[in-house]
N, C-alpha and C positions, 0 to 999 in steps of 0.2 A: 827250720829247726824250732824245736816246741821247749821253751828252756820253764815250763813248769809242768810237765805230764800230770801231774794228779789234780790241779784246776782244771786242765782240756779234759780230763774224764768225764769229773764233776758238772763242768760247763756243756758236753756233750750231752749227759743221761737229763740237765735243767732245757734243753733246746726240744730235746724229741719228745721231751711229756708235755712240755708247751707244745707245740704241733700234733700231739696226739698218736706220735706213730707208736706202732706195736712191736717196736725193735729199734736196736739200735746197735752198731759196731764199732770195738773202738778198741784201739791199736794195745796191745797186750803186754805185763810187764808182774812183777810178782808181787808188790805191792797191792796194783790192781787187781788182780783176781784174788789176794786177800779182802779186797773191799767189797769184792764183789761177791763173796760169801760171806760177810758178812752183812750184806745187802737181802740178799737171799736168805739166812738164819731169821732173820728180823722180819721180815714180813714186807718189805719195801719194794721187790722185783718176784714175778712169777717166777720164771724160771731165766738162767744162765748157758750158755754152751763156750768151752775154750776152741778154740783154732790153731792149730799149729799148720801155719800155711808157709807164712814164713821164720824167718829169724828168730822175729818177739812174738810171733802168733797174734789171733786177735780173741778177742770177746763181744760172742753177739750176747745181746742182753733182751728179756723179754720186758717190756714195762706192764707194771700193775695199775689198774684202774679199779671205782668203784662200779660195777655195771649197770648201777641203774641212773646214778649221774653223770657218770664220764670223767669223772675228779680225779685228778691224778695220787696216789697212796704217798709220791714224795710232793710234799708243797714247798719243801724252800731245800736247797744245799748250800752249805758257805764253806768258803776254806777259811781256817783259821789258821794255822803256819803259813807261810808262805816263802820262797825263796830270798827273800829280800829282808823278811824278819820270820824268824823261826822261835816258835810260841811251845816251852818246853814244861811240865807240870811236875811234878809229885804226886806221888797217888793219891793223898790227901786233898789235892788241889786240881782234879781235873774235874770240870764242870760240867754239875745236870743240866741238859738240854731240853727247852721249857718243860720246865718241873717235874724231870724224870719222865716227863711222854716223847722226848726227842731223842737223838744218838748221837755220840762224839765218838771219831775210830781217831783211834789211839795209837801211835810205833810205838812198840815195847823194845824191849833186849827178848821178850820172848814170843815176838812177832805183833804182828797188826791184830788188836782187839777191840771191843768196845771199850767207853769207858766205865761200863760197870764192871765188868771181865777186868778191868784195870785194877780199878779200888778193891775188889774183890781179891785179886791177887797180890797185892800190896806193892805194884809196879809203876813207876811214869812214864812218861815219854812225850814223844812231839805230839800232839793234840794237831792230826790232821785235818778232820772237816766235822763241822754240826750239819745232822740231817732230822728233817722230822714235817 
């Protein structure tokens, strides 16, 4: 039993770009595929496909490299909430990720966004993970 699903995503997509693989699959949920278009929007994953195989479906994911060095497009993911301390903002108060060139996805009340889509809409929430 996986008692924080959105660090095993996180931790999944940080495993396969260190190994280099060209995909990756990982167990499906709505959050998730919120993040995963928002992965996608941003420039961070090629491309995405959902799965409805079973229950919670899955999500294969394509990973992005640079092609002529092999550099992977995400270099660090962290979770910043966590189940154990849950890290809640103000729109005012959610943070650029180094210096506006990184990303913070955001839970809203109007779903999972960036955090500029955040401050932009004048919304808070749990400040899920920095990628960048």
């Amino acid at each position: 039993m996986n008692t924080d699903p959105i660090a095993d995503y996180l931790t999944r997509i940080r495993n396969a770009s260190a190994a280099k693989l060209k995909t990756v699959d990982i167990p499906g949920s709505n959050v998730k595929r919120a993040m995963t278009q928002i992965l996608f929007d941003q420039g961070y994953i090629t491309d995405y496909k959902f799965e409805e195989d079973n229950k919670q479906g899955s999500i294969k994911i394509a990973l992005k490299y640079n092609p002529s060095t092999k550099v992977p497009a995400i270099t660090k993911l962290e979770r910043a909430s966590r189940p154990g301390l849950r890290k809640y903002n103000g729109s005012q108060e959610i943070p650029r990720v180094l210096n506006g060139l990184g990303l913070a996805i955001v839970s809203t009340n109007k779903g999972v966004v960036t955090g500029k889509q955040a401050k932009r809409e004048n919304v808070g929430g749990e400040v899920l993970c920095y990628i960048y």
